[in-house]
C-alpha positions as CSV (number, residue, x, y, z in Angstrom):
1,X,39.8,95.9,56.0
2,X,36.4,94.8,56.4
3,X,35.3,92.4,58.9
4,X,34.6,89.9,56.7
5,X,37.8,90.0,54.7
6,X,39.2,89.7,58.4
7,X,38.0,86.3,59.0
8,X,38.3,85.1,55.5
9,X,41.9,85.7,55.4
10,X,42.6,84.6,59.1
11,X,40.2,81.2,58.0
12,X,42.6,80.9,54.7
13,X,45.3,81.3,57.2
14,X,44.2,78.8,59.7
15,X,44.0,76.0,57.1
16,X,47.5,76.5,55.4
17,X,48.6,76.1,59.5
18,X,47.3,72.9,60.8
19,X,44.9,70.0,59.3
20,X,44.4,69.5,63.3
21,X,44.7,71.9,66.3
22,X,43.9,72.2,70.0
23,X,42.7,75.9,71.1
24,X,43.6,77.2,74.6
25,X,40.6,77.4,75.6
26,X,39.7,80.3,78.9
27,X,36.0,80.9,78.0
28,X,37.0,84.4,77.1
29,X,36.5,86.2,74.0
30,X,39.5,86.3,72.7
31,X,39.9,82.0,72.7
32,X,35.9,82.0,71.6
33,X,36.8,83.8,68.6
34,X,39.6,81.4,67.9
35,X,37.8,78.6,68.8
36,X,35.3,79.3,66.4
37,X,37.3,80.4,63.1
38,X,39.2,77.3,63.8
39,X,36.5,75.0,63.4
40,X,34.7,77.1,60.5
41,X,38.4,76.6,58.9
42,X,39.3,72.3,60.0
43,X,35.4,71.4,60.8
44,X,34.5,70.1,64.1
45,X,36.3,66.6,64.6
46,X,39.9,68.3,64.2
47,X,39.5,71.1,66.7
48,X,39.7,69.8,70.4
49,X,39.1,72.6,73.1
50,X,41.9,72.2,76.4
51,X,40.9,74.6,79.6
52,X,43.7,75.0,82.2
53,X,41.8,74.9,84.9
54,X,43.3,76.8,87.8
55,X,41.5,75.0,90.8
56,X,40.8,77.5,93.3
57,X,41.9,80.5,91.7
58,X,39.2,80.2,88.6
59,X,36.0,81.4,88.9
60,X,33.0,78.5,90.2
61,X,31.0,80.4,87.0
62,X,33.7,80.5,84.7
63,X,33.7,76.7,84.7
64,X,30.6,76.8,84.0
65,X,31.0,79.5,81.0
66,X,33.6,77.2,79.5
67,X,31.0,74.5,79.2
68,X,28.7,76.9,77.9
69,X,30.4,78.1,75.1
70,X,32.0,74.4,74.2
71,X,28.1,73.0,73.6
72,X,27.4,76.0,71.4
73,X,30.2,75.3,69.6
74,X,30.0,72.0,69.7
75,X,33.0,71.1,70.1
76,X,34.9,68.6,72.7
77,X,36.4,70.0,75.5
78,X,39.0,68.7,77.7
79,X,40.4,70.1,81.1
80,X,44.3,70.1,82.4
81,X,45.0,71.9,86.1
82,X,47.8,74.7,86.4
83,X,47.4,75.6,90.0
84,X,50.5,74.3,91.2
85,X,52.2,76.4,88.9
86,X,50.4,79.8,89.4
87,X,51.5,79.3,93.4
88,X,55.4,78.9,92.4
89,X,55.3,81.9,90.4
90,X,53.2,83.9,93.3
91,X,55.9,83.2,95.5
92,X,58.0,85.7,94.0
93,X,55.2,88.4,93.3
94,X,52.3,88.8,91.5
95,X,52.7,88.4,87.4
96,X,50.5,87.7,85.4
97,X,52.8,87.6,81.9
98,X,54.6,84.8,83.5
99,X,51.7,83.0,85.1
100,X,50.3,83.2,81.2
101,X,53.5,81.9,79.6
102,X,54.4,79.6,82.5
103,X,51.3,78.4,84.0
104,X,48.7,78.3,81.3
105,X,51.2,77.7,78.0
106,X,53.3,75.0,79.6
107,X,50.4,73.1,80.8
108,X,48.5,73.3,77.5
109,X,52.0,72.5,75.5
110,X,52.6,69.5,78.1
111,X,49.2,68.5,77.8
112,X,49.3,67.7,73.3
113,X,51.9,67.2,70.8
114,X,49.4,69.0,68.4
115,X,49.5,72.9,67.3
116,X,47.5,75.1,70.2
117,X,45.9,78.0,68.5
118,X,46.0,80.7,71.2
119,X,44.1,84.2,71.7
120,X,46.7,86.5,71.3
121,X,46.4,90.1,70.0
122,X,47.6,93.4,69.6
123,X,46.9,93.9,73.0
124,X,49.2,91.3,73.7
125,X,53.1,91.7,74.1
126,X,53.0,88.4,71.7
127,X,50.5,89.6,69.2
128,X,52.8,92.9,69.0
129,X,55.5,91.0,68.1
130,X,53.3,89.9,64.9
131,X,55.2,85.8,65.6
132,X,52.8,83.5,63.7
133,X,54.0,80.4,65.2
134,X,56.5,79.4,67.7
135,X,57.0,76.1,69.9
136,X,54.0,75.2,68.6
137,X,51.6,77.6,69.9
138,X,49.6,79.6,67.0
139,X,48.4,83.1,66.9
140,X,45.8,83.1,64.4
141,X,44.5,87.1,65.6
142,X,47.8,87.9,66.8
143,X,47.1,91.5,64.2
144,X,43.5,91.8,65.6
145,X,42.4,94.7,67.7
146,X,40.1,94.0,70.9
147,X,37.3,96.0,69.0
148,X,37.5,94.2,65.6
149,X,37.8,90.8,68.2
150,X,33.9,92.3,69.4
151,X,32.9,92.8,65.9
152,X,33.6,89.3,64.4
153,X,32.2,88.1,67.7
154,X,28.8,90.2,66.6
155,X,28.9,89.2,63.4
156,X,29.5,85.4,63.8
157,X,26.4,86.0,66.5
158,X,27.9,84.3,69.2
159,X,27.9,86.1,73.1
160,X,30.8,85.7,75.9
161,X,29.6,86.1,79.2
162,X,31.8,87.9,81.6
163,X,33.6,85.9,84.0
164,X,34.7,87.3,87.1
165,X,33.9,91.2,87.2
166,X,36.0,93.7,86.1
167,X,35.9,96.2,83.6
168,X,37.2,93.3,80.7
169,X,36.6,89.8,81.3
170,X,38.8,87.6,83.5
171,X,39.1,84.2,84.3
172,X,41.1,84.1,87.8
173,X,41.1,85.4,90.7
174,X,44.6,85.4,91.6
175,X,45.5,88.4,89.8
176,X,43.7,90.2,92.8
177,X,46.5,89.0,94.8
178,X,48.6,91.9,95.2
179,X,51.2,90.0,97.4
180,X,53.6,87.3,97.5
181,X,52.1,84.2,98.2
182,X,54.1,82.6,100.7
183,X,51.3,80.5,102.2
184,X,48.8,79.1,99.7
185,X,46.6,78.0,102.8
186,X,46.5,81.9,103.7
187,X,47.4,84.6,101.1
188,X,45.8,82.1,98.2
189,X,42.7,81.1,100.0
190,X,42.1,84.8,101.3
191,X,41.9,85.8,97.4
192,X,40.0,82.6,96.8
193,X,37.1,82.7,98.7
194,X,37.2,86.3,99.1
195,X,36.1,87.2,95.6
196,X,33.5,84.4,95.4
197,X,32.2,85.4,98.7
198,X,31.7,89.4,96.8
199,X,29.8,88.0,93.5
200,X,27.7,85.8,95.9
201,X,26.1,88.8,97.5
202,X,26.0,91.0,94.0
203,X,23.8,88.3,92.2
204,X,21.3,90.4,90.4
205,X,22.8,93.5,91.4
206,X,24.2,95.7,88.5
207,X,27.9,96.4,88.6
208,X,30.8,97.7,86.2
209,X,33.4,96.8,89.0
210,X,33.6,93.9,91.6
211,X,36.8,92.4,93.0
212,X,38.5,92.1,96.4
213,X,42.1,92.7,96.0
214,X,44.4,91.3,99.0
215,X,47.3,93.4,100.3
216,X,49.3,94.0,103.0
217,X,52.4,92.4,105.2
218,X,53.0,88.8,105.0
219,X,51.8,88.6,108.1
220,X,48.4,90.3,107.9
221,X,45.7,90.2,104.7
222,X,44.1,92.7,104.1
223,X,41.1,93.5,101.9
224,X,39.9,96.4,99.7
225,X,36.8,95.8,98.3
226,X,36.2,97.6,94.7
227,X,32.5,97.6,93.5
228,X,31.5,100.3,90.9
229,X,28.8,101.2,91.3
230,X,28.5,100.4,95.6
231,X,26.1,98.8,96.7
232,X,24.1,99.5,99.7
233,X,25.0,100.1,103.0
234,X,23.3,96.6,104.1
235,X,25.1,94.6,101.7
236,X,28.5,95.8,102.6
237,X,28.0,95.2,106.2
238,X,26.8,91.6,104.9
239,X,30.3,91.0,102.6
240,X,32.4,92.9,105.9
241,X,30.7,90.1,108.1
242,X,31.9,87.4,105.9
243,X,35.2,88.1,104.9
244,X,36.3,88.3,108.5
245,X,34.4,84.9,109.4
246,X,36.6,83.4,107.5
247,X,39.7,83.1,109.7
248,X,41.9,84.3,107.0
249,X,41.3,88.4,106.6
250,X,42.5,90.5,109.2
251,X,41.3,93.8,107.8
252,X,38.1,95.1,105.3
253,X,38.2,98.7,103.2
254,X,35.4,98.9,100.7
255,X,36.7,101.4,98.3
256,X,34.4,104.7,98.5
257,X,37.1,106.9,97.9
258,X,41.0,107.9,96.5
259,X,43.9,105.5,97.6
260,X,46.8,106.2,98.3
261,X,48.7,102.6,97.8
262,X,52.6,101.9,99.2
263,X,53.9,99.5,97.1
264,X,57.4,97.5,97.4
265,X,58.9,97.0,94.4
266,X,61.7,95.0,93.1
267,X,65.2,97.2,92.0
268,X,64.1,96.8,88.5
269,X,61.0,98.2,88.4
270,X,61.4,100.7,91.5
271,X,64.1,102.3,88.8
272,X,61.9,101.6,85.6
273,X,59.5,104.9,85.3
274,X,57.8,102.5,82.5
275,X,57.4,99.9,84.6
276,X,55.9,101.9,87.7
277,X,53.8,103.7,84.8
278,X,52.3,100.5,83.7
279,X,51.3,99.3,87.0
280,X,49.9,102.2,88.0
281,X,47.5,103.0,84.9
282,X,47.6,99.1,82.9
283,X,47.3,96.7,85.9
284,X,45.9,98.2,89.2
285,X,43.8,102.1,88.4
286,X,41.5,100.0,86.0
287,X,40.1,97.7,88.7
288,X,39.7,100.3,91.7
289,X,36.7,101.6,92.1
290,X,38.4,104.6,92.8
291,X,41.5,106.9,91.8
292,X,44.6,105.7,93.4
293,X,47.8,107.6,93.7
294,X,51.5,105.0,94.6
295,X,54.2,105.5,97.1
296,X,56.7,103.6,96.1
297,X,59.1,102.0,98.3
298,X,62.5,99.6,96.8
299,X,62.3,96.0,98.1
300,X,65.6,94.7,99.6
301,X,63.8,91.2,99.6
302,X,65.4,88.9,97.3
303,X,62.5,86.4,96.7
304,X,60.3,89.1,94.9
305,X,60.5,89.3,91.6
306,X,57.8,91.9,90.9
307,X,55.6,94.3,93.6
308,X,53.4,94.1,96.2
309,X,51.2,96.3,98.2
310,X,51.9,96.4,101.9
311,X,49.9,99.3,102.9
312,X,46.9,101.7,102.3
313,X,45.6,105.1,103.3
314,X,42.6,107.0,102.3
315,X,43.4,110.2,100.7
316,X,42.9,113.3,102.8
317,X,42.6,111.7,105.8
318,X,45.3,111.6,108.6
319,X,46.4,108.2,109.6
């Protein structure tokens, strides 16, 4: 199907949905697109954009990149906060899935009694499913591919800065967060200010890659620095100095070379080959700046729910 007969049928579908609806809004492509077939579909005045903001976990420039975008599509924007939630979840492990259908879709849902379009995909466990509609949240490209997501984006002529740096755009930084968070004040601000502390020192300096994941003991944080390509000697040393200024990071390892991470993971993944597969290759390989390798270890603590990384060792060299 041609682009073109894409949209027209997703617009056709759009109007037969809603006379009204309020997109999820992250600033992303995926809500940009939505955002704007929505109001080509219901015109201006019955589209209303809602960000969950994520306080200290979203990026300083993706606020700004939300404002952006909602002025050049002129359309009103509102914000509704979902920090409190992320933290509950991180207390049990990092997970994104549920911070998504916990944090962000609760707050959104709690936050209007209207429909709330929403970017799923078919890179999405949702938009797999091919569900339309449920509780009220819409997926108008739930059968849309990231690529044909980047050609309607070209064709409509309308550009999505990158927030945050990673391979594909991101919105928060607590995904770097490769621990529980038992101590917002320490294992959240570490992750916080970290990763804004990194993009500070890369302004104007090219990059495919650029995050500072935090791992280790409860106890202890520790940082690995991922920037692809590395930049020079002097600005490492800079970031180094930085991140351990700030009271809160024990340890710095920029990246330069193959990992080899120990991970704790709950029973049911630790026995899931699936599950270990797709952290491995979908969730962490992707945003190292180089190949990592796992050694997994079986929690016997109760309160995580997921994984975390406790420990890291550069490959070929003897601890």
């Amino acid at each position: 199907m041609s682009i073109e007969k894409k949209i027209a049928t997703t617009l056709s579908e759009i109007k037969a949905t809603a006379i009204k609806m309020v997109v999820a809004f992250s600033g992303g492509k995926d809500s940009t697109l939505v955002a704007a077939l929505a109001r080509k579909a219901l015109g201006k005045r019955n589209v209303k954009l809602l960000n969950v903001c994520f306080g200290p976990y979203s990026y300083s420039r993706g606020i700004e990149i939300v404002v952006e975008i909602a002025k050049s599509l002129d359309l009103g924007l509102e914000f509704t906060a979902g920090y409190e939630d992320q933290e509950k979840i991180w207390k049990h492990g990092p997970s994104c899935n549920r911070c998504t259908k916990f944090a962000k879709f609760n707050a959104v849902l709690k936050s209007t009694s209207a429909i709330i379009a929403t970017g799923a995909n078919l890179s999405d466990t949702w938009g797999q499913t091919g569900i339309a509609l449920r509780k009220r949240l819409y997926a108008p490209i739930r059968n849309w591919s990231k690529a044909e997501i980047d050609e309607a984006l070209d064709y409509l002529g309308i550009e999505v800065p990158r927030i945050g740096e990673a391979p594909t755009r991101e919105g928060c930084k607590l995904k770097h967060l490769l621990k529980i968070m038992a101590n917002p004040a320490y294992h959240g601000q570490a992750v916080a200010i970290a990763n804004e502390i990194l993009l500070d020192y890369l302004e104007g300096i090219p990059h495919d890659i650029a995050n500072v994941k935090i791992i280790g003991p409860l106890s202890r944080n520790i940082a690995l620095i991922n920037v692809s390509p590395a930049p020079s000697e002097e600005i490492r040393l800079k970031v180094t100095e930085r991140l351990m200024k700030t009271g809160i990071i024990e340890e710095v390892h920029w990246v330069l070379a193959p990992l080899r991470l120990t991970i704790s993971a709950n029973p049911g993944i630790f026995n899931n080959e699936a599950s270990k597969e797709w952290i491995l290759k979908g969730r962490l390989q992707p945003e190292f700046a180089a190949p990592i390798i796992i050694n997994w270890v079986e929690s016997r603590n109760r309160r995580l729910a997921t994984f975390q990384v406790i420990d890291y060792a550069v490959m070929g060299v003897k601890p």
